[in-house]
N, C-alpha and C positions, 0 to 999 in steps of 0.2 A: 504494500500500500504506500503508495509515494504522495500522494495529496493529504490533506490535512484530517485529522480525524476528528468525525464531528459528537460531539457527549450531550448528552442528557444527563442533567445532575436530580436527582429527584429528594428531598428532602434538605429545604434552605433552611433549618437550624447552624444550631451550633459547627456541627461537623461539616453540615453542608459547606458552611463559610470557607473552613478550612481547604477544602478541596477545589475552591476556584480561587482562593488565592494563591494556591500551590499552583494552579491550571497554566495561573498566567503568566509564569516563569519556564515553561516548557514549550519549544517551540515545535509547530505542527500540528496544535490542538486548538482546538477550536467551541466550548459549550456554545448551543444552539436552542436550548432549552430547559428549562428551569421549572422542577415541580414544587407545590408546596400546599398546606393544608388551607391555609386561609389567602384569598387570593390577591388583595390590597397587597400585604404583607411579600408576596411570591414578585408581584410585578414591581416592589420598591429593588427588590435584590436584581430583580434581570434588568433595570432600569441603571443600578450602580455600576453593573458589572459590564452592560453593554451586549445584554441578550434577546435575541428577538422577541422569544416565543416561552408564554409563561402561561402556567396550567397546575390545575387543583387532582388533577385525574393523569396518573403515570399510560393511561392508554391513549390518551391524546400526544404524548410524545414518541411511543412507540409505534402510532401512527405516520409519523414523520420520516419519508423517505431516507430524509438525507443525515438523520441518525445513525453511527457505527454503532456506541458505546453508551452503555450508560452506567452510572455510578450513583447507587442506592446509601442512603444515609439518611433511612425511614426508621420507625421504631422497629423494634428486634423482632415483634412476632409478624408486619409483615415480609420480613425480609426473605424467607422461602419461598413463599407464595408469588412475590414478584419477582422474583432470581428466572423463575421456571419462564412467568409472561417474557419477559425478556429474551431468554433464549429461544423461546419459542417463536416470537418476532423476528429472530434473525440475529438479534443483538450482541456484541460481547458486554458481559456486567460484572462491574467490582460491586464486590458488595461489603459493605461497612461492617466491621466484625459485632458479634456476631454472625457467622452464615447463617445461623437456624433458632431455635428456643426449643428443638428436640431433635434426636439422632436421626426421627422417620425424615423430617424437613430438609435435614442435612442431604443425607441419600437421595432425595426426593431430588434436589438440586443437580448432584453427581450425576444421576441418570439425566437428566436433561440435557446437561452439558455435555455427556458421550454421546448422548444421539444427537445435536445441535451441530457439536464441532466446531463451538467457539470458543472464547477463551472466557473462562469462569473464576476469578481470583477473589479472595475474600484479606478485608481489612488487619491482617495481621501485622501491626505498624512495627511490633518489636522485633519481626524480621529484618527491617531496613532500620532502625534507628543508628547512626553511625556509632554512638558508643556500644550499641551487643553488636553490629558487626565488626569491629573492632575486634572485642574477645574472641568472633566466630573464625574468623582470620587468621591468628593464633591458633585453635583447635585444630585447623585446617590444614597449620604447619606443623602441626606434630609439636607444638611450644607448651602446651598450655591442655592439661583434663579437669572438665567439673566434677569434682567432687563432692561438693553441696552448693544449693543454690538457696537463698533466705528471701524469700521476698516480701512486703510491704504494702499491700493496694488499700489508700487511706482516703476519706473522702469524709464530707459534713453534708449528709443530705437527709434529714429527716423529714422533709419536704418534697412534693415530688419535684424539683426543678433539674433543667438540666448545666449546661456547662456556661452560662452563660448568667445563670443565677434566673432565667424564665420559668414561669408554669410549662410543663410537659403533657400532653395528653396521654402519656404509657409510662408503664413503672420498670426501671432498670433492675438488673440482676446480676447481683454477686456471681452467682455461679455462670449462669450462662450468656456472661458478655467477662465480668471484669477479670476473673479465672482463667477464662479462655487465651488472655493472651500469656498468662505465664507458663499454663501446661502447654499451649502449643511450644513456647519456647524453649521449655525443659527439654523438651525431646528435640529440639531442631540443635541444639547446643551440645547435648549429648552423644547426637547419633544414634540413637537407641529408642526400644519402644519402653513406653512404657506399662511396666509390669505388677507394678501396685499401686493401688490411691484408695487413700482416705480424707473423711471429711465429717465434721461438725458444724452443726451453727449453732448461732442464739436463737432467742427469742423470736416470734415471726409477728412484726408489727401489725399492730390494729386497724391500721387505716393503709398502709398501703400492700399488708399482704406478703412479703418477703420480708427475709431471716436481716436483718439487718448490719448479722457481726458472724464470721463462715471462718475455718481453719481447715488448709487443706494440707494433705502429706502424699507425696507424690517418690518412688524407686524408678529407675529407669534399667534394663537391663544391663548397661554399664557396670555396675551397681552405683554409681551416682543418685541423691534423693536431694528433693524439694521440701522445704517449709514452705505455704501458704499461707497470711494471714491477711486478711480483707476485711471493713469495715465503713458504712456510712455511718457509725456515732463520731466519727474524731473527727475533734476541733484542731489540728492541726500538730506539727506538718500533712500537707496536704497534697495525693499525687502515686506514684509506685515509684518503687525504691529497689534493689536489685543489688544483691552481693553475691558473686562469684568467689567461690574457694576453693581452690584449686589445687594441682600439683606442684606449681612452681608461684605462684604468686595468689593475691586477692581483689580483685576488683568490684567497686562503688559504678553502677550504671543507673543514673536520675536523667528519663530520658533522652534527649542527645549528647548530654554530658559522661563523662568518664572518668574515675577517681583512682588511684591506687590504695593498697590496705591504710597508707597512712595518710591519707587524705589530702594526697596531690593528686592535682590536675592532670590528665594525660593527654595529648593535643588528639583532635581524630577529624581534626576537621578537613584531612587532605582524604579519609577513609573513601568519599564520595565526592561528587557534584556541590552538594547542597549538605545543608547540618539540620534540613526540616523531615525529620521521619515520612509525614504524608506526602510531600512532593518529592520523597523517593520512592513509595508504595506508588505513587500514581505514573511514574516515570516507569518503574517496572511493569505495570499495566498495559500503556502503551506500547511501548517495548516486544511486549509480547504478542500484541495484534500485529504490530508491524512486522515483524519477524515468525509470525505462525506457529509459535511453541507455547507448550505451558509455561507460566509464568511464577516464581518461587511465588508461593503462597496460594498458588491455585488449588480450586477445592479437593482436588486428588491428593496433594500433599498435605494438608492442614485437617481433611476426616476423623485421620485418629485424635486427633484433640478432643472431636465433638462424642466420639466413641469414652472417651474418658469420662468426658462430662455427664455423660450418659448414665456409666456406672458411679457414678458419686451422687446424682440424683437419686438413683434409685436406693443407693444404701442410706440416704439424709431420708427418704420417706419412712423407710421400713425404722426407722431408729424411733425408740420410741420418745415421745415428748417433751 
């Protein structure tokens, strides 16, 4: 594909923002429409951005001939559901991590994407963040093995709002969004599938319905294991946090930054292009329409995570009260 590739970005919140300001640092790309819930609100953003074509209904973009791509950054349980419309349009679609909010959603995706034959990537940012690529690069050389990873995912949300400090119309989840990105990356860092997990929460709040505070433990065939702990009560610091322990050294990753054990700085900003996680998820996106391959992070690769997730939900049900 040598002319410009045209996106549909469907869901102008918080993340959506993200993803066309990353857009517009990449050249050959082109958003051509803009979805979003309320429509004042959709046509201020395709007005900033300099989008034609703004729409409350992701089938009026899907509509649109001259659409390649689109990029989903809806609430999480529709995100299966329109993963599928997409391919089935013809379309290639990133879709904002979470892929799924269950394993059937997940697969449900996968097959779409093998009979379609486009390219299917989901939001897995901490593949690209140049500080874990960094450590992955090391692994890579033979420098550097995880042998525990400790991670951190802290948040103040007792509210439903999202990252912007807005009302939300859908309730986020510990397990099958914020989780998601540390197991998928346990095992991308490792090498290895992984071979045990566990998991607890708290309390499951009264008004919005999810566990509000979750601890997960994670083995990786390696034998390498994860701490997980995750939380919307804390007031701060606020954000994930990531310690690498390893064979030969320790590293601090607070997303595109990079730390050693004693809390210097490591430079990693020649690692890539760019020091912005999402405008290197979207660059490898691309990337991979234009070039006809799966893309790291494509929903083939990134399954077993949602396979993990899968069985942790089911053991947090069966636990009793």
């Amino acid at each position: 594909m040598s002319r410009s590739i045209k996106v549909a970005l469907a869901g102008a919140g918080a993340f959506g923002i993200k993803h066309l300001d990353a857009i517009r640092l990449i050249d050959g790309v082109e958003v051509v429409s803009v979805v979003g819930r309320e429509l004042d609100k959709t046509q201020a953003v395709a007005a900033k951005y300099g989008i034609g074509h703004a729409a409350t209904d992701l089938a009026a973009s899907l509509a649109l001939p001259e659409v390649d791509a689109v990029i989903l950054c809806t609430p999480t349980q529709m995100h299966a559901a329109q993963a599928i419309a997409c391919l089935n349009a013809g379309k290639h679609v990133q879709i904002e991590i979470p892929l799924a909010d269950s394993l059937d959603g997940a697969e449900a995706v996968a097959r779409a994407q093998r009979a379609a034959g486009k390219v299917a990537m989901v939001g897995h940012t901490r593949r690209f963040n140049p500080s874990h690529q960094w450590v992955h690069r090391r692994i890579a050389a033979g420098e550097f093995a995880v042998q525990q990873m400790d991670v951190q995912t802290y948040f103040f949300r007792r509210s439903n709002i999202n990252a912007l400090g807005e009302p939300r119309s859908w309730t986020d989840h510990l397990l099958w969004h914020h989780a998601a990105h540390t197991v998928d990356l346990f095992a991308y860092q490792t090498g290895g599938d992984i071979v045990a997990a566990n998991a607890l929460q708290g309390p499951i709040h009264p008004v919005l319905g999810i566990a509000m505070d979750m601890s997960i433990q994670l083995k990786a065939s390696t034998g390498a294991i994860c701490t997980l702990s995750l939380s919307f009560n804390n007031e701060g610091p606020l954000g994930t946090f990531f310690r690498y322990i390893g064979d030969t050294g320790t590293y601090l990753a607070r997303y595109d930054d990079l730390f050693d054990g004693k809390d210097r700085k490591i430079d990693v900003s020649t690692v890539a292009v760019s020091m912005n996680g999402i405008e290197l998820q979207d660059r490898e996106f691309f990337a991979a329409i234009r070039e006809g391959r799966e893309p790291d992070a494509g929903v083939s690769r990134v399954l077993p995570c949602y396979r993990t997730l899968a069985r942790l939900e089911r053991q947090l049900a069966a636990a009793p009260a």
